[in-house]
C-alpha positions as CSV (number, residue, x, y, z in Angstrom):
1,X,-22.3,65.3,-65.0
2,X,-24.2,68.5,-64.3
3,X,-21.2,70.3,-65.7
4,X,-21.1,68.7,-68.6
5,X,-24.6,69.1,-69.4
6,X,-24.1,72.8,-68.9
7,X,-21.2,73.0,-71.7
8,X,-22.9,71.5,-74.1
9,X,-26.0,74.0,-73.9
10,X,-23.2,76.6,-73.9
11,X,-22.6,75.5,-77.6
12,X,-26.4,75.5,-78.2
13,X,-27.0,78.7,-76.7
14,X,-24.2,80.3,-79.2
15,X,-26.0,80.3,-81.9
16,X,-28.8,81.7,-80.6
17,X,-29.0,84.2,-77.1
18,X,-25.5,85.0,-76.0
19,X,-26.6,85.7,-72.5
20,X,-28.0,82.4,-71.9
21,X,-24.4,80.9,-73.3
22,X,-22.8,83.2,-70.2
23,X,-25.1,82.0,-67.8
24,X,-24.3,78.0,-69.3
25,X,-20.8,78.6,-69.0
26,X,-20.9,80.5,-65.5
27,X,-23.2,77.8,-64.1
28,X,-20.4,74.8,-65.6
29,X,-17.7,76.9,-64.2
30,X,-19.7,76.8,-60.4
31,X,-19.7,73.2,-61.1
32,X,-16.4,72.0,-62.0
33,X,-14.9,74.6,-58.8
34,X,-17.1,72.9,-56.4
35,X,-15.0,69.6,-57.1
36,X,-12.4,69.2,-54.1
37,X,-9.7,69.1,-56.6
38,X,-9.1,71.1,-59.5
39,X,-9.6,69.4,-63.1
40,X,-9.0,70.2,-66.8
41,X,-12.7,70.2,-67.2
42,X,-12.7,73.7,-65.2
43,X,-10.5,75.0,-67.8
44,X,-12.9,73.8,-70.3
45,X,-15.8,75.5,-68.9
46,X,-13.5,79.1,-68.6
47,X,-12.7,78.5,-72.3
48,X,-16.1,78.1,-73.1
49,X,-17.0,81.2,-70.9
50,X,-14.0,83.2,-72.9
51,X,-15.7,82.2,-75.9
52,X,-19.1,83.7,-74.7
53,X,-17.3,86.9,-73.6
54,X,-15.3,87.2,-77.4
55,X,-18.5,87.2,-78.6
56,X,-20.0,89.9,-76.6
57,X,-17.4,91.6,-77.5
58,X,-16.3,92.1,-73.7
59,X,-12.1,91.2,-74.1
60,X,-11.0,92.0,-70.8
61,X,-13.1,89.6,-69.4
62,X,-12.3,87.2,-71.7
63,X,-9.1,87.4,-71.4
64,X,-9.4,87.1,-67.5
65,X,-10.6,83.9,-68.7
66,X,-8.9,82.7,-71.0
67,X,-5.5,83.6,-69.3
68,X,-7.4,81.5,-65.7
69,X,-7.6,78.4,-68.1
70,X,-4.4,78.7,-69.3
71,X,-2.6,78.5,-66.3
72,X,-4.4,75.7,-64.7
73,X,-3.7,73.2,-67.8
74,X,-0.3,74.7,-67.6
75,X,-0.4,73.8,-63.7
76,X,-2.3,70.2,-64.5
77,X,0.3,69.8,-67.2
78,X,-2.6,69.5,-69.8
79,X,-0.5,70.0,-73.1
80,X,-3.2,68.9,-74.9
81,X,-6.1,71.5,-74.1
82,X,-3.8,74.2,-73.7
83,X,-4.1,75.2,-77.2
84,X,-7.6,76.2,-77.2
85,X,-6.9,78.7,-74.0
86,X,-3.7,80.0,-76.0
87,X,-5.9,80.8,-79.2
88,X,-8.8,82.5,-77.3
89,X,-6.5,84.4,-74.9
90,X,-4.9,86.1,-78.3
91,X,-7.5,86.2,-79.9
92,X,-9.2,88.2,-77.0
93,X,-6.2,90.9,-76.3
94,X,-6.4,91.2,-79.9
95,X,-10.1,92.3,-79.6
96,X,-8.7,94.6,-76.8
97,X,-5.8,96.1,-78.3
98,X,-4.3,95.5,-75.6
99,X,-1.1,94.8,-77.9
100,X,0.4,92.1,-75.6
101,X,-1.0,89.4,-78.3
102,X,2.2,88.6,-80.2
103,X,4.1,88.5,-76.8
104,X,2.0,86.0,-75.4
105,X,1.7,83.8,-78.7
106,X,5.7,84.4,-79.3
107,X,6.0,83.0,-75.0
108,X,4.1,79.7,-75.6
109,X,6.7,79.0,-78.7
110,X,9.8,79.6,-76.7
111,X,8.2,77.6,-73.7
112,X,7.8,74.6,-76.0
113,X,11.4,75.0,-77.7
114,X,12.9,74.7,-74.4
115,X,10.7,71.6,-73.2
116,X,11.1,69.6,-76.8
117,X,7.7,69.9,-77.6
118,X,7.5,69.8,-81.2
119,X,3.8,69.4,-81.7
120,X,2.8,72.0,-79.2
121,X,5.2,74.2,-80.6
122,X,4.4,73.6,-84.0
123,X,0.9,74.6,-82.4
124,X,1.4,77.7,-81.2
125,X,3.1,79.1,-84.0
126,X,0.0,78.3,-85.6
127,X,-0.9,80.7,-82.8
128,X,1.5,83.2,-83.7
129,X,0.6,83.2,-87.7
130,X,-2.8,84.1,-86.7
131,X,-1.6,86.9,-84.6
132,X,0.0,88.3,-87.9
133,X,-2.9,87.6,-90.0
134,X,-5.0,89.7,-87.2
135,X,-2.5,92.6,-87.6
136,X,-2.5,92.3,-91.9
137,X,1.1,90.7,-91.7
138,X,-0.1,88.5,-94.2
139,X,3.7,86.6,-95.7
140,X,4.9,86.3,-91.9
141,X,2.0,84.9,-91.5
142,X,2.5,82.5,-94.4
143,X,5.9,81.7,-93.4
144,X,5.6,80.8,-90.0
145,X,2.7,78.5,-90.8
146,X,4.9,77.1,-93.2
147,X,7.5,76.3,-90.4
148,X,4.8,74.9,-88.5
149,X,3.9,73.0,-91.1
150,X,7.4,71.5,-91.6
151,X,7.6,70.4,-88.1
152,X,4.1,68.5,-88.5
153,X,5.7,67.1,-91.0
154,X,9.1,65.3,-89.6
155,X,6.2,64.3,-86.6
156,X,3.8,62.1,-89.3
157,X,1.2,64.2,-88.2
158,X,-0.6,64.7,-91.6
159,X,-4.3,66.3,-90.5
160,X,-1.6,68.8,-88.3
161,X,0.3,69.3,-91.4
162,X,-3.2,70.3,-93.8
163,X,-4.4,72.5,-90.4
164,X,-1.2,74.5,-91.0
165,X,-1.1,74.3,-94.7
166,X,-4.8,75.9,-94.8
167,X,-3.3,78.5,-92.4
168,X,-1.0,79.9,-95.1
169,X,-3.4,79.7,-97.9
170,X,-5.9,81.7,-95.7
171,X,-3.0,84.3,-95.3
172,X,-2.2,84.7,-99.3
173,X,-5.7,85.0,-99.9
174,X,-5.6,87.9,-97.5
175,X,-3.5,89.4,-99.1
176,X,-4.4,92.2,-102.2
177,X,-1.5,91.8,-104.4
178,X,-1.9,90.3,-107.9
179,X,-0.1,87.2,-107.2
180,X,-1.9,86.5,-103.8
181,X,-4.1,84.0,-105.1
182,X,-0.8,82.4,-107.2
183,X,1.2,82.5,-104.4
184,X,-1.4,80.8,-102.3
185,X,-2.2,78.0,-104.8
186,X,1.6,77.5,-105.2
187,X,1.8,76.9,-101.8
188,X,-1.0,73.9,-102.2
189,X,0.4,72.4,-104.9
190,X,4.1,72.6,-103.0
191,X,2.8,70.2,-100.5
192,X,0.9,67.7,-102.9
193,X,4.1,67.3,-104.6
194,X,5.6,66.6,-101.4
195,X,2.9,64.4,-99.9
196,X,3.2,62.4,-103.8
197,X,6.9,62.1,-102.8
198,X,6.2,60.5,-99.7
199,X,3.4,58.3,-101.3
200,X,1.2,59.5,-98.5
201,X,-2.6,59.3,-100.1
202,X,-4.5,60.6,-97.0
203,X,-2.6,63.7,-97.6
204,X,-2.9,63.6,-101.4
205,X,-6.5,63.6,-100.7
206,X,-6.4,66.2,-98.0
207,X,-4.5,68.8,-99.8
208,X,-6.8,68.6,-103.0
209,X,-9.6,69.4,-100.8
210,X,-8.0,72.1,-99.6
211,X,-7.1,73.5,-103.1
212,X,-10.9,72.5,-104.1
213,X,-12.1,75.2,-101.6
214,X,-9.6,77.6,-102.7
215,X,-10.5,77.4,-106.8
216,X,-14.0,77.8,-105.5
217,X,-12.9,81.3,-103.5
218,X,-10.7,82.4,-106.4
219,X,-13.6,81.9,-108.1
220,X,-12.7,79.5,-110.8
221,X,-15.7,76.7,-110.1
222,X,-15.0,74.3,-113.5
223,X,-11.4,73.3,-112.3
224,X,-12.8,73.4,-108.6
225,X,-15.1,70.7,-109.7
226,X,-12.1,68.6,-111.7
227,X,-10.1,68.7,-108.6
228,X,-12.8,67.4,-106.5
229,X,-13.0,64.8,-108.8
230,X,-9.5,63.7,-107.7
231,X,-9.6,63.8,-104.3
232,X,-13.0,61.9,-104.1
233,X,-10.8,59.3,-106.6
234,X,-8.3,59.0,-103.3
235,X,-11.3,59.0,-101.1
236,X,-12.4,55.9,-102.3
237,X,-9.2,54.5,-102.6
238,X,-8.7,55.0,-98.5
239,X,-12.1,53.4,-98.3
240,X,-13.1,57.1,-96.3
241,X,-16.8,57.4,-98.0
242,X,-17.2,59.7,-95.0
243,X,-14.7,62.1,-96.1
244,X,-16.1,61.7,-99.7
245,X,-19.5,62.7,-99.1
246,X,-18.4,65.7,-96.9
247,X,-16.1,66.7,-99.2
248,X,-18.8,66.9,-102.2
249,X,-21.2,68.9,-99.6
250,X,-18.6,71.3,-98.7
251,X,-17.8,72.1,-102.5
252,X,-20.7,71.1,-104.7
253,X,-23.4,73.2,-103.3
254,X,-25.7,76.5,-103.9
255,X,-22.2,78.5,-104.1
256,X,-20.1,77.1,-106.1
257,X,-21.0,78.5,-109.4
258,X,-21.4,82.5,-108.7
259,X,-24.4,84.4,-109.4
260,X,-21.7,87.1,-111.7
261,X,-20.7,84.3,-114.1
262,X,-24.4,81.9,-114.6
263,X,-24.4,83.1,-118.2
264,X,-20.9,81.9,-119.1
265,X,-20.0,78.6,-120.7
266,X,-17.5,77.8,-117.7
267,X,-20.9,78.0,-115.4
268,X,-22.5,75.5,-117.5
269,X,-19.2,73.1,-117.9
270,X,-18.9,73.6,-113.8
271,X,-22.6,72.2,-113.5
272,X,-21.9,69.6,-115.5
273,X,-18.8,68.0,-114.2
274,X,-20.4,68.5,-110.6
275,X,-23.5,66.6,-111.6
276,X,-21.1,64.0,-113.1
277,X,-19.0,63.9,-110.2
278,X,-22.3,63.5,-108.2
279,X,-23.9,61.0,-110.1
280,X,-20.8,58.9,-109.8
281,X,-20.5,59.1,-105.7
282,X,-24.4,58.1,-105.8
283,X,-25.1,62.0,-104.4
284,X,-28.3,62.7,-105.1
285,X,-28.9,66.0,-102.6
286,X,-25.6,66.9,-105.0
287,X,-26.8,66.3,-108.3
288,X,-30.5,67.6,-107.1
289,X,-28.6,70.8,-106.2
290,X,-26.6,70.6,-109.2
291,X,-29.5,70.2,-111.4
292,X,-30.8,73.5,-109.8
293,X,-28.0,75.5,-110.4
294,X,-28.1,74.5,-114.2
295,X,-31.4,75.6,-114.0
296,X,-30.5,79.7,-113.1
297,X,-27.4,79.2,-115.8
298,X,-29.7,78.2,-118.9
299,X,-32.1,80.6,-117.9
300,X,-29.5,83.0,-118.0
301,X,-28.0,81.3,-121.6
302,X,-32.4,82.4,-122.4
303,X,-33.0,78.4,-122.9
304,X,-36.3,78.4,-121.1
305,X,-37.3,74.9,-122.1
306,X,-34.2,73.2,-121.1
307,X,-34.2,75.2,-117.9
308,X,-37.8,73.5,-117.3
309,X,-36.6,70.2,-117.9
310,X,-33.4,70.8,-115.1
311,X,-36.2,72.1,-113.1
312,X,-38.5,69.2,-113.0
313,X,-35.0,66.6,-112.5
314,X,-34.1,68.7,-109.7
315,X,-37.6,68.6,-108.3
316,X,-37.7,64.9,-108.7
317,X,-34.5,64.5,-106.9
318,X,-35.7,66.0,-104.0
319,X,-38.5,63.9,-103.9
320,X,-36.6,61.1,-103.6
Protein backbone atom coordinates (compact mmCIF):
# COMPACT_ATOMS: atom_id res chain seq x y z
CA UNK A 1 0.00 0.00 0.00
CA UNK A 2 2.96 2.20 0.82
CA UNK A 3 3.90 1.83 -2.78
CA UNK A 4 0.95 2.86 -4.03
CA UNK A 5 0.71 5.82 -2.03
CA UNK A 6 4.18 6.76 -3.24
CA UNK A 7 2.96 6.68 -7.06
CA UNK A 8 0.36 8.66 -6.79
CA UNK A 9 2.36 11.66 -5.06
CA UNK A 10 4.72 11.01 -8.03
CA UNK A 11 1.85 12.39 -10.30
CA UNK A 12 1.26 15.22 -7.76
CA UNK A 13 4.79 16.07 -7.42
CA UNK A 14 4.94 16.53 -11.48
CA UNK A 15 3.46 19.34 -11.69
CA UNK A 16 5.18 20.97 -9.24
CA UNK A 17 9.06 20.02 -7.86
CA UNK A 18 10.58 17.37 -10.15
CA UNK A 19 12.90 16.30 -7.48
CA UNK A 20 10.42 15.37 -5.03
CA UNK A 21 8.62 13.26 -8.07
CA UNK A 22 12.25 11.30 -8.19
CA UNK A 23 12.44 10.80 -4.69
CA UNK A 24 8.26 9.46 -4.96
CA UNK A 25 9.17 7.26 -7.61
CA UNK A 26 12.63 5.97 -6.06
CA UNK A 27 10.93 5.46 -2.69
CA UNK A 28 7.80 3.24 -4.77
CA UNK A 29 10.48 1.51 -6.61
CA UNK A 30 12.27 0.38 -2.89
CA UNK A 31 8.88 -0.67 -2.13
CA UNK A 32 7.62 -2.80 -4.76
CA UNK A 33 11.54 -4.65 -4.84
CA UNK A 34 11.32 -5.40 -1.27
CA UNK A 35 8.25 -7.84 -2.18
CA UNK A 36 9.73 -11.53 -2.30
CA UNK A 37 8.37 -11.82 -5.81
CA UNK A 38 8.58 -9.55 -8.57
CA UNK A 39 5.19 -7.75 -9.75
CA UNK A 40 3.93 -5.53 -12.59
CA UNK A 41 3.48 -2.87 -9.98
CA UNK A 42 7.56 -2.55 -9.99
CA UNK A 43 7.43 -1.84 -13.50
CA UNK A 44 4.90 0.69 -12.77
CA UNK A 45 6.95 2.57 -10.29
CA UNK A 46 10.28 2.39 -13.04
CA UNK A 47 7.82 3.89 -15.53
CA UNK A 48 6.87 6.47 -13.35
CA UNK A 49 10.55 6.99 -12.34
CA UNK A 50 11.38 7.13 -16.39
CA UNK A 51 8.86 9.68 -16.54
CA UNK A 52 10.52 11.86 -13.74
CA UNK A 53 13.96 11.38 -15.54
CA UNK A 54 12.25 12.54 -19.33
CA UNK A 55 11.44 15.42 -17.61
CA UNK A 56 14.72 16.31 -16.19
CA UNK A 57 15.79 15.92 -19.13
CA UNK A 58 18.29 13.02 -17.99
CA UNK A 59 17.60 10.19 -21.09
CA UNK A 60 20.06 7.79 -20.22
CA UNK A 61 18.67 7.19 -17.00
CA UNK A 62 15.48 7.01 -18.26
CA UNK A 63 15.97 4.83 -20.58
CA UNK A 64 17.79 2.52 -17.95
CA UNK A 65 14.40 2.72 -16.77
CA UNK A 66 12.28 2.45 -18.95
CA UNK A 67 14.10 -0.44 -20.83
CA UNK A 68 14.15 -2.29 -16.66
CA UNK A 69 10.28 -2.10 -16.97
CA UNK A 70 10.04 -3.33 -20.13
CA UNK A 71 11.64 -6.43 -19.70
CA UNK A 72 9.94 -7.44 -16.50
CA UNK A 73 6.25 -7.04 -18.09
CA UNK A 74 7.83 -8.76 -21.02
CA UNK A 75 9.10 -11.50 -18.36
CA UNK A 76 5.51 -11.36 -16.32
CA UNK A 77 3.93 -11.57 -19.68
CA UNK A 78 2.12 -8.23 -18.92
CA UNK A 79 0.96 -7.30 -22.49
CA UNK A 80 -1.14 -4.95 -21.19
CA UNK A 81 1.38 -2.39 -19.37
CA UNK A 82 3.94 -2.97 -21.68
CA UNK A 83 2.92 -0.09 -23.85
CA UNK A 84 3.49 2.60 -21.50
CA UNK A 85 7.39 1.22 -21.01
CA UNK A 86 7.64 0.95 -24.97
CA UNK A 87 6.48 4.64 -25.43
CA UNK A 88 8.72 6.16 -22.64
CA UNK A 89 11.76 4.04 -23.62
CA UNK A 90 11.49 5.77 -27.31
CA UNK A 91 10.57 8.55 -26.29
CA UNK A 92 13.66 8.71 -23.95
CA UNK A 93 16.46 7.49 -26.66
CA UNK A 94 14.83 10.04 -28.70
CA UNK A 95 15.74 12.71 -26.08
CA UNK A 96 19.17 11.07 -26.25
CA UNK A 97 19.84 10.76 -29.74
CA UNK A 98 20.86 7.87 -29.15
CA UNK A 99 19.22 6.89 -32.65
CA UNK A 100 18.26 3.27 -31.56
CA UNK A 101 14.51 4.67 -31.22
CA UNK A 102 13.02 3.36 -34.54
CA UNK A 103 14.81 -0.01 -33.97
CA UNK A 104 13.30 -0.56 -30.76
CA UNK A 105 9.70 0.69 -31.75
CA UNK A 106 10.16 -1.32 -35.32
CA UNK A 107 11.29 -4.78 -32.62
CA UNK A 108 8.03 -4.53 -30.48
CA UNK A 109 5.93 -4.65 -34.01
CA UNK A 110 7.73 -7.69 -35.35
CA UNK A 111 7.54 -9.34 -31.79
CA UNK A 112 3.76 -8.96 -31.92
CA UNK A 113 3.32 -10.09 -35.69
CA UNK A 114 4.98 -13.30 -34.84
CA UNK A 115 2.90 -13.92 -31.55
CA UNK A 116 -0.75 -12.82 -33.28
CA UNK A 117 -1.10 -10.00 -31.23
CA UNK A 118 -3.07 -7.68 -33.20
CA UNK A 119 -3.97 -5.07 -30.57
CA UNK A 120 -0.40 -4.86 -29.17
CA UNK A 121 0.73 -4.58 -32.49
CA UNK A 122 -1.60 -2.24 -33.63
CA UNK A 123 -0.10 -0.54 -30.45
CA UNK A 124 3.22 -0.24 -31.07
CA UNK A 125 3.00 1.01 -34.38
CA UNK A 126 1.26 3.64 -32.71
CA UNK A 127 4.69 3.59 -31.21
CA UNK A 128 6.48 3.69 -34.32
CA UNK A 129 4.35 6.66 -35.96
CA UNK A 130 5.39 8.73 -33.07
CA UNK A 131 8.95 7.84 -33.70
CA UNK A 132 8.45 9.46 -37.23
CA UNK A 133 6.58 12.33 -36.00
CA UNK A 134 9.79 12.90 -33.51
CA UNK A 135 12.14 12.79 -36.57
CA UNK A 136 9.56 15.26 -38.91
CA UNK A 137 8.55 12.16 -41.03
CA UNK A 138 5.27 13.46 -40.88
CA UNK A 139 3.11 11.07 -43.95
CA UNK A 140 4.98 7.78 -42.60
CA UNK A 141 3.80 8.83 -39.76
CA UNK A 142 0.28 9.29 -41.13
CA UNK A 143 0.29 6.06 -42.81
CA UNK A 144 1.36 3.83 -40.30
CA UNK A 145 -1.13 5.21 -37.89
CA UNK A 146 -3.47 4.63 -40.50
CA UNK A 147 -2.57 0.85 -40.52
CA UNK A 148 -2.84 0.83 -36.98
CA UNK A 149 -5.93 2.16 -37.26
CA UNK A 150 -7.19 -0.47 -39.66
CA UNK A 151 -6.25 -3.24 -37.43
CA UNK A 152 -8.24 -1.50 -34.45
CA UNK A 153 -10.67 -1.59 -36.62
CA UNK A 154 -11.23 -5.49 -37.83
CA UNK A 155 -10.72 -5.87 -33.66
CA UNK A 156 -14.15 -3.61 -32.72
CA UNK A 157 -11.93 -1.64 -30.80
CA UNK A 158 -13.41 1.86 -31.49
CA UNK A 159 -11.74 4.27 -28.64
CA UNK A 160 -8.23 2.28 -30.13
CA UNK A 161 -9.39 3.17 -33.52
CA UNK A 162 -10.02 7.30 -32.58
CA UNK A 163 -6.46 6.98 -30.40
CA UNK A 164 -4.86 6.13 -33.77
CA UNK A 165 -7.00 8.29 -35.97
CA UNK A 166 -5.93 11.43 -33.78
CA UNK A 167 -2.38 10.13 -34.31
CA UNK A 168 -2.47 10.85 -38.03
CA UNK A 169 -4.30 14.11 -37.73
CA UNK A 170 -1.58 15.26 -35.22
CA UNK A 171 0.96 14.22 -37.98
CA UNK A 172 -0.79 16.35 -41.04
CA UNK A 173 -1.07 19.12 -38.88
CA UNK A 174 2.65 18.87 -38.44
CA UNK A 175 3.29 19.12 -41.44
CA UNK A 176 3.92 22.80 -43.43
CA UNK A 177 2.56 22.15 -46.75
CA UNK A 178 -0.61 23.90 -48.06
CA UNK A 179 -2.72 20.97 -48.00
CA UNK A 180 -1.65 19.69 -44.46
CA UNK A 181 -4.57 20.87 -42.84
CA UNK A 182 -6.83 19.33 -45.95
CA UNK A 183 -5.14 16.25 -45.86
CA UNK A 184 -5.59 15.97 -42.11
CA UNK A 185 -9.34 16.83 -42.21
CA UNK A 186 -9.76 14.35 -45.08
CA UNK A 187 -8.40 11.88 -43.06
CA UNK A 188 -11.33 12.65 -40.23
CA UNK A 189 -13.94 12.72 -42.40
CA UNK A 190 -12.55 9.26 -44.13
CA UNK A 191 -13.29 7.51 -40.93
CA UNK A 192 -16.81 9.18 -40.12
CA UNK A 193 -17.89 7.90 -43.41
CA UNK A 194 -16.76 4.67 -42.46
CA UNK A 195 -17.92 4.47 -38.86
CA UNK A 196 -21.65 5.85 -40.70
CA UNK A 197 -21.11 2.67 -42.85
CA UNK A 198 -20.87 0.59 -40.02
CA UNK A 199 -23.77 2.41 -38.14
CA UNK A 200 -21.38 2.70 -35.25
CA UNK A 201 -22.65 6.04 -33.29
CA UNK A 202 -19.97 5.97 -30.45
CA UNK A 203 -17.63 6.43 -33.19
CA UNK A 204 -19.72 8.88 -35.08
CA UNK A 205 -19.53 10.83 -32.05
CA UNK A 206 -15.92 10.27 -31.33
CA UNK A 207 -14.54 11.20 -34.65
CA UNK A 208 -16.62 14.61 -34.67
CA UNK A 209 -14.91 15.44 -31.49
CA UNK A 210 -11.94 14.86 -32.91
CA UNK A 211 -12.52 16.96 -36.06
CA UNK A 212 -14.15 19.76 -33.47
CA UNK A 213 -10.56 20.14 -31.99
CA UNK A 214 -9.01 20.19 -35.16
CA UNK A 215 -11.42 23.24 -36.81
CA UNK A 216 -10.51 24.87 -33.63
CA UNK A 217 -6.47 24.45 -34.38
CA UNK A 218 -6.97 25.33 -38.13
CA UNK A 219 -8.45 28.04 -36.72
CA UNK A 220 -11.86 28.08 -38.16
CA UNK A 221 -14.08 28.39 -34.69
CA UNK A 222 -17.85 28.97 -36.43
CA UNK A 223 -17.82 25.47 -38.08
CA UNK A 224 -15.85 24.13 -34.88
CA UNK A 225 -18.86 25.13 -32.94
CA UNK A 226 -21.50 23.47 -35.71
CA UNK A 227 -19.66 20.26 -35.48
CA UNK A 228 -19.85 20.22 -31.80
CA UNK A 229 -23.28 20.63 -32.16
CA UNK A 230 -23.38 17.13 -33.82
CA UNK A 231 -21.53 15.21 -31.80
CA UNK A 232 -23.18 16.49 -28.56
CA UNK A 233 -26.59 15.43 -30.91
CA UNK A 234 -24.94 11.65 -30.69
CA UNK A 235 -23.95 12.23 -27.13
CA UNK A 236 -27.26 12.37 -26.09
CA UNK A 237 -28.41 9.88 -28.23
CA UNK A 238 -25.80 7.23 -26.37
CA UNK A 239 -27.25 8.63 -23.23
CA UNK A 240 -23.08 9.64 -22.47
CA UNK A 241 -23.95 13.20 -20.78
CA UNK A 242 -20.39 12.66 -19.44
CA UNK A 243 -18.89 12.74 -22.76
CA UNK A 244 -21.18 15.68 -23.59
CA UNK A 245 -20.18 18.01 -21.01
CA UNK A 246 -16.45 17.22 -21.52
CA UNK A 247 -16.67 17.62 -24.88
CA UNK A 248 -18.28 21.30 -24.66
CA UNK A 249 -15.34 22.15 -22.02
CA UNK A 250 -12.68 20.95 -24.14
CA UNK A 251 -13.98 23.08 -27.23
CA UNK A 252 -16.18 25.93 -26.07
CA UNK A 253 -13.82 27.72 -23.83
CA UNK A 254 -11.51 31.05 -23.50
CA UNK A 255 -9.71 29.73 -26.89
CA UNK A 256 -11.79 28.99 -29.12
CA UNK A 257 -12.46 32.20 -30.86
CA UNK A 258 -8.78 33.78 -31.41
CA UNK A 259 -7.73 37.01 -30.14
CA UNK A 260 -6.52 37.80 -34.32
CA UNK A 261 -10.05 37.40 -35.57
CA UNK A 262 -12.57 39.13 -32.34
CA UNK A 263 -13.51 41.85 -34.85
CA UNK A 264 -14.78 39.54 -37.58
CA UNK A 265 -18.34 38.56 -38.11
CA UNK A 266 -17.28 34.74 -38.01
CA UNK A 267 -16.07 35.61 -34.25
CA UNK A 268 -19.42 36.87 -33.48
CA UNK A 269 -21.47 33.93 -35.45
CA UNK A 270 -18.84 31.39 -33.42
CA UNK A 271 -20.10 33.02 -29.97
CA UNK A 272 -23.35 32.70 -30.89
CA UNK A 273 -23.76 29.19 -31.97
CA UNK A 274 -21.58 28.19 -28.88
CA UNK A 275 -23.80 30.05 -26.43
CA UNK A 276 -26.72 28.25 -28.35
CA UNK A 277 -25.15 25.04 -28.17
CA UNK A 278 -24.53 25.75 -24.45
CA UNK A 279 -27.77 26.97 -23.55
CA UNK A 280 -29.19 23.82 -25.04
CA UNK A 281 -26.80 21.12 -22.99
CA UNK A 282 -27.96 23.32 -19.73
CA UNK A 283 -23.98 24.61 -19.62
CA UNK A 284 -23.95 27.48 -17.81
CA UNK A 285 -19.88 27.73 -16.97
CA UNK A 286 -20.13 27.45 -21.18
CA UNK A 287 -22.50 30.06 -21.98
CA UNK A 288 -21.00 32.28 -18.96
CA UNK A 289 -17.67 31.88 -20.83
CA UNK A 290 -19.38 32.37 -23.99
CA UNK A 291 -21.08 35.43 -22.96
CA UNK A 292 -17.51 36.71 -22.10
CA UNK A 293 -15.94 36.15 -25.21
CA UNK A 294 -18.81 38.10 -27.01
CA UNK A 295 -17.97 40.59 -24.75
CA UNK A 296 -13.97 41.29 -26.17
CA UNK A 297 -15.71 40.71 -29.94
CA UNK A 298 -18.33 43.68 -29.70
CA UNK A 299 -15.89 45.64 -28.05
CA UNK A 300 -13.74 45.09 -30.82
CA UNK A 301 -17.01 45.52 -33.49
CA UNK A 302 -16.82 49.36 -31.03
CA UNK A 303 -20.46 48.37 -29.57
CA UNK A 304 -19.71 49.41 -26.03
CA UNK A 305 -23.20 49.16 -24.84
CA UNK A 306 -23.97 45.80 -25.99
CA UNK A 307 -20.56 44.67 -24.77
CA UNK A 308 -21.90 45.91 -21.21
CA UNK A 309 -24.93 44.02 -21.41
CA UNK A 310 -22.72 40.56 -22.40
CA UNK A 311 -20.76 41.62 -19.53
CA UNK A 312 -23.27 41.84 -16.86
CA UNK A 313 -24.99 38.16 -18.40
CA UNK A 314 -21.70 36.73 -18.10
CA UNK A 315 -21.25 38.15 -14.56
CA UNK A 316 -24.56 36.79 -13.60
CA UNK A 317 -23.75 33.49 -14.84
CA UNK A 318 -21.01 33.12 -12.74
CA UNK A 319 -22.88 34.02 -9.90
CA UNK A 320 -25.00 31.30 -10.22
Amino acid sequence: LQGVVYLVLVDVHLRSSLEEAQEAAEAALKSFRSSTRREAREAAALNALAKVLIAKQEPVAARAAAKEALALLQELKEKEGEKEAMQLLVSAELASNSGSAMHTAKQAVERFQHEGDRKNEALALQTVARTHIANREFLRAARVAKDAQTILAQLGDTEGEIEMLQTAVEAHLARQEAAAKEDALQCAMEALAEFRRRDNLRGQALVLSLLARTYVQIPDPETAVYVVRDALALFRELGDRKSEHALIRSIINNDLIPSSIEGSDVALKAAKVALAVCHQSEDKRGQAVMLKSTFRILLAREKPERALQAAEEALKMYRE
